[in-house]
Each structure stands twice: as structure tokens, then as C-alpha cells.
C-alpha positions as CSV (number, residue, x, y, z in Angstrom):
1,X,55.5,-47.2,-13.7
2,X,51.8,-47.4,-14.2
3,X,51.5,-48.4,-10.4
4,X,53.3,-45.0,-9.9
5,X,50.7,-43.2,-11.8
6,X,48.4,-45.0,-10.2
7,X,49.2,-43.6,-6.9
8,X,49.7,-40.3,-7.8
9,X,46.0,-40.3,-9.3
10,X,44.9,-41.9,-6.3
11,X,47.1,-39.0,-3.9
12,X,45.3,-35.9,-6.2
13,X,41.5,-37.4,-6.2
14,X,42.0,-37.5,-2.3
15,X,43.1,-33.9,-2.3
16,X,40.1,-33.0,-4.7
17,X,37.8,-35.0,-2.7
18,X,39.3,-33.3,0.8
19,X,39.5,-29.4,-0.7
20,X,35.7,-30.3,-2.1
21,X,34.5,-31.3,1.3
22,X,36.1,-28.1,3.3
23,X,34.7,-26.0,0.4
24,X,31.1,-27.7,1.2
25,X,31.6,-27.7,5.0
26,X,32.6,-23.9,4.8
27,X,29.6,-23.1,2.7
28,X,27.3,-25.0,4.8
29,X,28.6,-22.9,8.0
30,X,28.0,-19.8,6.1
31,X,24.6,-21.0,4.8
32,X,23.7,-21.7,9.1
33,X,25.1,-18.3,10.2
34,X,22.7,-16.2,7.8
35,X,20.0,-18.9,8.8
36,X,20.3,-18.4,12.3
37,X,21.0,-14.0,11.8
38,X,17.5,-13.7,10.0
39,X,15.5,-16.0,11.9
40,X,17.2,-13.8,15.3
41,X,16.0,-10.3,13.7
42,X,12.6,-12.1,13.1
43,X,12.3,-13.3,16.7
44,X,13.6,-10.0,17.7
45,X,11.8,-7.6,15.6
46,X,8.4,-8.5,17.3
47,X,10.3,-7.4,20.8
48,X,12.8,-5.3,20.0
49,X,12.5,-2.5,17.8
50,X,16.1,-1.5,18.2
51,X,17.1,-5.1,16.6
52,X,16.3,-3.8,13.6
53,X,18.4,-2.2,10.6
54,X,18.3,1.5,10.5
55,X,16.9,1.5,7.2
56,X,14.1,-0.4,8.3
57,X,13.1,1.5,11.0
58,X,13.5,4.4,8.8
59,X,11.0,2.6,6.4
60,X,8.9,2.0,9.6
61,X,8.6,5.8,10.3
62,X,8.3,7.1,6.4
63,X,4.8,4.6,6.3
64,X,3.6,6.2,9.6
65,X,4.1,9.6,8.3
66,X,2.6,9.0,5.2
67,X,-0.8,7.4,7.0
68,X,-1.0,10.8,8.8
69,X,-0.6,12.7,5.7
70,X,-3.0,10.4,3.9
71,X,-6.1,11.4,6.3
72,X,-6.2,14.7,5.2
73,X,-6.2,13.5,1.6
74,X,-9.6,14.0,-0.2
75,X,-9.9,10.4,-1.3
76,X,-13.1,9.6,-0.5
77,X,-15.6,10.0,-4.1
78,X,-18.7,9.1,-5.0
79,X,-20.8,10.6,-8.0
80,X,-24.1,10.3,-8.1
81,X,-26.3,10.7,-11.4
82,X,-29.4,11.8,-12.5
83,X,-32.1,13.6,-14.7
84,X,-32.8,16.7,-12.5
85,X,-36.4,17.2,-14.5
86,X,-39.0,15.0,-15.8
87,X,-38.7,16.3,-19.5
88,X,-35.1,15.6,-20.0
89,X,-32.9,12.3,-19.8
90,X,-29.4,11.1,-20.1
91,X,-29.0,11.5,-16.1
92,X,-26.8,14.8,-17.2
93,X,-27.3,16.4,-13.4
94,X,-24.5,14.7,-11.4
95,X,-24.0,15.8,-7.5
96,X,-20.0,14.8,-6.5
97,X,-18.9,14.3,-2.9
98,X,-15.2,14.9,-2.3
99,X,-14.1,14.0,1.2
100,X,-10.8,13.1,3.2
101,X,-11.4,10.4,6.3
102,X,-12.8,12.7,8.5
103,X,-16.2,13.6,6.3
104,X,-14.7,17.0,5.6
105,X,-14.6,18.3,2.2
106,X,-17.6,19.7,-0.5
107,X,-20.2,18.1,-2.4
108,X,-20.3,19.4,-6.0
109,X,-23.7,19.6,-8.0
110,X,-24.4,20.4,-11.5
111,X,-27.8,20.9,-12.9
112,X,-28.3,20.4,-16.3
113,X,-31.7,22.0,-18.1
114,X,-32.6,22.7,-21.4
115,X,-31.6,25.7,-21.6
116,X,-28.5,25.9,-19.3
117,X,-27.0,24.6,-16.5
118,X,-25.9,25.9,-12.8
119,X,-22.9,24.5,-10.6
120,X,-23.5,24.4,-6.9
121,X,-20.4,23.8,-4.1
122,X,-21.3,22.9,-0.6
123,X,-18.8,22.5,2.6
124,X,-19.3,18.9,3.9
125,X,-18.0,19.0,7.6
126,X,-18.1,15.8,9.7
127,X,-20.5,14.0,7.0
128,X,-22.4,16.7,6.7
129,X,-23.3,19.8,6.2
130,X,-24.9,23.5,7.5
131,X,-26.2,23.9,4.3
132,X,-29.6,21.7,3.1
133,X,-28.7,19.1,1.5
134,X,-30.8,17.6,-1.7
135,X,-31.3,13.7,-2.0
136,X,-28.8,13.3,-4.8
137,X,-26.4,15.3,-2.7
138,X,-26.7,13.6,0.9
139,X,-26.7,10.0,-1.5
140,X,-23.4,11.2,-2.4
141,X,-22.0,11.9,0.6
142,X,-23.5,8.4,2.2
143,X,-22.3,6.6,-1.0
144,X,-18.3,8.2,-0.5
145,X,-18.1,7.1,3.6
146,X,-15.8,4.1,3.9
């Protein structure tokens, strides 16, 4: 009887061992198929835009729109401070340029005296500007080109 046993353990371990290598075999061909799929769309994607998921073309095209929309932005700044005359300090005069990637936009100035203070707004067109610029204001329009 315990020869009997014997076998019968020895029968079931060999169909354990057999079911656990087709389960590794099966797992390894699946492993090599998604290998060989994303190494194919990488190849591919360099020479074939159509190789690609719809999604990511999609992607693809949302960035490009949003890099055109983006130059119009007005996200070039600089601020420039400083004491507009001799007899008062704290650099409370400031002169702002606000541009997009082309150099159009305004320069903002604020004067600040002792007795009150005056806001100026020029158009900045191209990097500059039809209207004299003061030192403070062309320092802030040099200081806000990428």
C-alpha cells in the first residue's frame, strides 16, 4: 500500500510540475508578444505616424495646438526697479514689460514721488516701441526677451 501512495504522489507532482511549466511557457509567450508589439510601435513611430494609437496622435496634435496658442500668450516679464528722484529711496518707481514671443505687448511704468505718483502704459511692438522709451523702460523690455 505505501508503494501505491507512493505512485500516486509521484503521478500528481508530475502533473503539477507539467500544468506549472505550460502556465510559465504561456506566460513567457505572452511576456515576448507585448515585447516585440512595443518595441514595433517604437521602431515605427519614428517612420510611420499612422503606426501610432489614435489617442496618441490625438495627444500629438492637442501639444501642437497648444504651442500655437502659447505664442500669443503674454509670458514674457521683467520688472525693473528704482528710485525715480534723488531725494527718495526704496526703489518705489518700477517700469514692467509684458510681452508674448513676438516682442508685442506694453511696458507699464509707475512713478512714485513724494507727493503722488503717475502710471504710464506704452505699446511694445516687435521689441520696441513708437513711443520714447526711458532707460528703466527699454531695460525692461531687454531684461523680458528670451
Amino acid at each position: 500500500m505505501p508503494d501505491e501512495l507512493t505512485g500516486w504522489l509521484a503521478v500528481a507532482a508530475l502533473l503539477v510540475a507539467v500544468l506549472a511549466l505550460l502556465i510559465g511557457l504561456l506566460a513567457l509567450r505572452k511576456a515576448r508578444i507585448g515585447y516585440r508589439g512595443r518595441s514595433r510601435l517604437r521602431r515605427s513611430s519614428a517612420v510611420d505616424e499612422r503606426a501610432l494609437p489614435e489617442d496618441v496622435q490625438g495627444l500629438r496634435a492637442e501639444v501642437q495646438a497648444l504651442r500655437l496658442e502659447s505664442r500669443d500668450a503674454m509670458r514674457h516679464l521683467a520688472v525693473v526697479r528704482y528710485d525715480a528722484f534723488g531725494d527718495m529711496g526704496g526703489h518705489l518707481s518700477w517700469s514692467m514689460a509684458l510681452l508674448d514671443d513676438g516682442g508685442n505687448g506694453i511696458v507699464l511704468t509707475s512713478i512714485h514721488g513724494r507727493t503722488e505718483s503717475r502710471t504710464y502704459a506704452k505699446n511694445i511692438t516687435e521689441w520696441s516701441s513708437d513711443q520714447t522709451l526711458s532707460p528703466e523702460e527699454e531695460e525692461a523690455v531687454s531684461a523680458a526677451r528670451p
